[in-house]
TORKOL-4160 file (C-alpha; in steps of 0.2 Angstrom, whole numbers, padded with zeros to 4 digits, m for minus):
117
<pt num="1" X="m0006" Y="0086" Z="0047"/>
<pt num="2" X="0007" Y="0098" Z="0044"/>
<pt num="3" X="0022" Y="0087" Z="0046"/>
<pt num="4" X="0013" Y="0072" Z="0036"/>
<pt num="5" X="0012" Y="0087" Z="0020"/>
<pt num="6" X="0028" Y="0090" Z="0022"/>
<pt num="7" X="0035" Y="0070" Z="0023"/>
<pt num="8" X="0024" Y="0067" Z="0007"/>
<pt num="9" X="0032" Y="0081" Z="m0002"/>
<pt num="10" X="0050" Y="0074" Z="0002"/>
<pt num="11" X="0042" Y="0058" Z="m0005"/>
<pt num="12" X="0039" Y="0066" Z="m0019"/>
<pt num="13" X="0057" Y="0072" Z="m0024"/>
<pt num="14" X="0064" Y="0056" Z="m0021"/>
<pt num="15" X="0054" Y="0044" Z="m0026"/>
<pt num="16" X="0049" Y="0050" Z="m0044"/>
<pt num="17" X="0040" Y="0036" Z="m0051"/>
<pt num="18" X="0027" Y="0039" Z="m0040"/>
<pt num="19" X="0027" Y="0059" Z="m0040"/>
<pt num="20" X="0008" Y="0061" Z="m0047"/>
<pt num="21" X="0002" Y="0048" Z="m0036"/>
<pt num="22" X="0009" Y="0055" Z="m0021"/>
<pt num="23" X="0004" Y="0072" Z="m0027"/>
<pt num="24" X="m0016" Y="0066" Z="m0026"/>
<pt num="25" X="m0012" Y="0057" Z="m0010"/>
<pt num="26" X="m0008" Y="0075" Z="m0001"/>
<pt num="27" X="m0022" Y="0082" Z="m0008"/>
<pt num="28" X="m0035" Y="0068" Z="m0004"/>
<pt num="29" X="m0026" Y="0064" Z="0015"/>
<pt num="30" X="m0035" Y="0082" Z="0018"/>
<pt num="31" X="m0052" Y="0080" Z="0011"/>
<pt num="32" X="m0055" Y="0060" Z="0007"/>
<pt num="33" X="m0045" Y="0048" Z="0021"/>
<pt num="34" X="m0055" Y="0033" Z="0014"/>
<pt num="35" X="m0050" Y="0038" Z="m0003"/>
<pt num="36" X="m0032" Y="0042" Z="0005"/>
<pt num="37" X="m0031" Y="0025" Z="0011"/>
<pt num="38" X="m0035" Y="0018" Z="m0005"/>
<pt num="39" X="m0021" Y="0026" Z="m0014"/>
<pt num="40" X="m0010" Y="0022" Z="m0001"/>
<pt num="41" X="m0015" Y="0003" Z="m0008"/>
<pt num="42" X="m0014" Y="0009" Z="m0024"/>
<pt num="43" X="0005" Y="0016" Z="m0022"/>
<pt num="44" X="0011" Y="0000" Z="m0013"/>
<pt num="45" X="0003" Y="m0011" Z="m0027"/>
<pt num="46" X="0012" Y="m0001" Z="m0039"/>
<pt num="47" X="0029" Y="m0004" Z="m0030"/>
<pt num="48" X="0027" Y="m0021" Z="m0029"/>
<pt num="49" X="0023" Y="m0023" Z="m0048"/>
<pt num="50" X="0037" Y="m0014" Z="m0052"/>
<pt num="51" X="0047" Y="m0026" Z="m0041"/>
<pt num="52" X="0039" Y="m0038" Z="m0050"/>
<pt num="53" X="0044" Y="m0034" Z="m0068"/>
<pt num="54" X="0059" Y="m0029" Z="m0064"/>
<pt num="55" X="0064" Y="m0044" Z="m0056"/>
<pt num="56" X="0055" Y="m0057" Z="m0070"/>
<pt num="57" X="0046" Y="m0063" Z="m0054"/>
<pt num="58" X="0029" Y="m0069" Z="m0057"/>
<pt num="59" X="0012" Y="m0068" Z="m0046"/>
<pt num="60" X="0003" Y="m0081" Z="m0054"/>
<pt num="61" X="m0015" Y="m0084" Z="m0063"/>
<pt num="62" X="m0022" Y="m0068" Z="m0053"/>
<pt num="63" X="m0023" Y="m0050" Z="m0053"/>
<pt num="64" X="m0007" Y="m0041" Z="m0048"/>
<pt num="65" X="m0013" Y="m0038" Z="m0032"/>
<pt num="66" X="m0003" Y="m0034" Z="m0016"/>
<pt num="67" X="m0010" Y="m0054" Z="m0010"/>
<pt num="68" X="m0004" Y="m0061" Z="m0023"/>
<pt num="69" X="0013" Y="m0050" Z="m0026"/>
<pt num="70" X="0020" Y="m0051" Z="m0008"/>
<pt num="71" X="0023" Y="m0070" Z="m0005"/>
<pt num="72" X="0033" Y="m0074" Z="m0023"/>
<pt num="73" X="0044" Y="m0055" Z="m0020"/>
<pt num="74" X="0047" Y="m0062" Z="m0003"/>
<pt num="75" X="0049" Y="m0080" Z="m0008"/>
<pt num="76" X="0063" Y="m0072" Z="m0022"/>
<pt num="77" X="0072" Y="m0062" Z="m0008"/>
<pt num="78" X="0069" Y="m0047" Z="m0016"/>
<pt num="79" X="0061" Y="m0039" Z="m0003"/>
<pt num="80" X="0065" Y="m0043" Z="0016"/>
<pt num="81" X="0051" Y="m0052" Z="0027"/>
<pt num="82" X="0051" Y="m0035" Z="0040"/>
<pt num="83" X="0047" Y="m0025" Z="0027"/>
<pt num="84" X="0033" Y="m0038" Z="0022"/>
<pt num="85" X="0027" Y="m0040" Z="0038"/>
<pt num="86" X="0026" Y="m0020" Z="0041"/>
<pt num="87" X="0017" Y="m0019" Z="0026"/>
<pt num="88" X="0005" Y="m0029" Z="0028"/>
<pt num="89" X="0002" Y="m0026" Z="0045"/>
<pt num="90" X="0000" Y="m0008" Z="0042"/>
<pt num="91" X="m0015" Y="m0011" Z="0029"/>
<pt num="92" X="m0020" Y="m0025" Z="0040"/>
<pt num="93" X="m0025" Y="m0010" Z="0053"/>
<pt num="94" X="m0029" Y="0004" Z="0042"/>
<pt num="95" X="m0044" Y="m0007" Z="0034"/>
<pt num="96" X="m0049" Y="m0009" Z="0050"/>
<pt num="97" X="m0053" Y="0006" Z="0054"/>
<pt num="98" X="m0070" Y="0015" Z="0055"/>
<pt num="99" X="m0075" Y="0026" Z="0040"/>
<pt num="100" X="m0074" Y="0044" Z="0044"/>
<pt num="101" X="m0090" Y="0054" Z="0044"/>
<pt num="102" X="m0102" Y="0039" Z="0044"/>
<pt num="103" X="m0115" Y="0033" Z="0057"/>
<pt num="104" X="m0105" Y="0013" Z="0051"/>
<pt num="105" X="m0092" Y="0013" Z="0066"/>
<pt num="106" X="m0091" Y="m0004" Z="0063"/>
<pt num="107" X="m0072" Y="m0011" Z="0057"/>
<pt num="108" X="m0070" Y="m0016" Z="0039"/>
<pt num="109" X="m0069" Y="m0033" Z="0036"/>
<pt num="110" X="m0052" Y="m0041" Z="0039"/>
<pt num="111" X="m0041" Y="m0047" Z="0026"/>
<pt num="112" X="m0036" Y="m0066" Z="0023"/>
<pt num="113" X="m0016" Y="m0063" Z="0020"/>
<pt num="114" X="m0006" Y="m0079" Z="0013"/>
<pt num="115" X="0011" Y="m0079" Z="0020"/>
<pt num="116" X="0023" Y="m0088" Z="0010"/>
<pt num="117" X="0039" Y="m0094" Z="0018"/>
């Protein structure tokens, strides 16, 4: 846990648009991992919007959601497909994991992810 601490702290410095949220992520990756992964949702959204805006690129009728963000920021080449794919793969598992310190170890329910090409 130590060396996650200190890879969030070095996130910190260098990413400073995101210093608070990554400040409440190292606090709540040692108390509140459901919370923590929530954030880490949270954090990614908040990338991807500001991708968004930046770029003009538009998500359509919907909430700014990471669903609907990803395909048109992909589909604009701003970011690569990799990097899409690891995202999504990556919060593809961690919302299937049991929660912590509940008698429920069954998975969370999977989510639908549209891929645009």
């Amino acid at each position: 846990m130590e060396k996650l601490q200190h890879r969030l702290e070095n996130l910190e410095k260098k990413l400073t648009d995101f210093e608070q949220d990554i400040t409440v992520l190292r606090t709540l990756v040692d108390q509140d991992e459901p919370s923590a992964l929530n954030k880490i949702r949270y954090i990614i959204e908040k990338a991807l919007y500001n991708l968004s805006q930046k770029n003009d690129i538009s998500w359509g009728k919907g909430e700014p959601t990471l669903e609907n963000m990803i395909g048109p920021l992909i589909k604009n080449q701003i970011i690569p497909k990799d990097v899409a794919t690891h995202i999504r793969l990556s919060l593809n598992v961690l919302s299937r994991l049991p929660l912590p310190n509940t008698t429920n170890s069954k998975p969370r329910p999977k989510h639908n992810f549209v891929y645009h090409e």
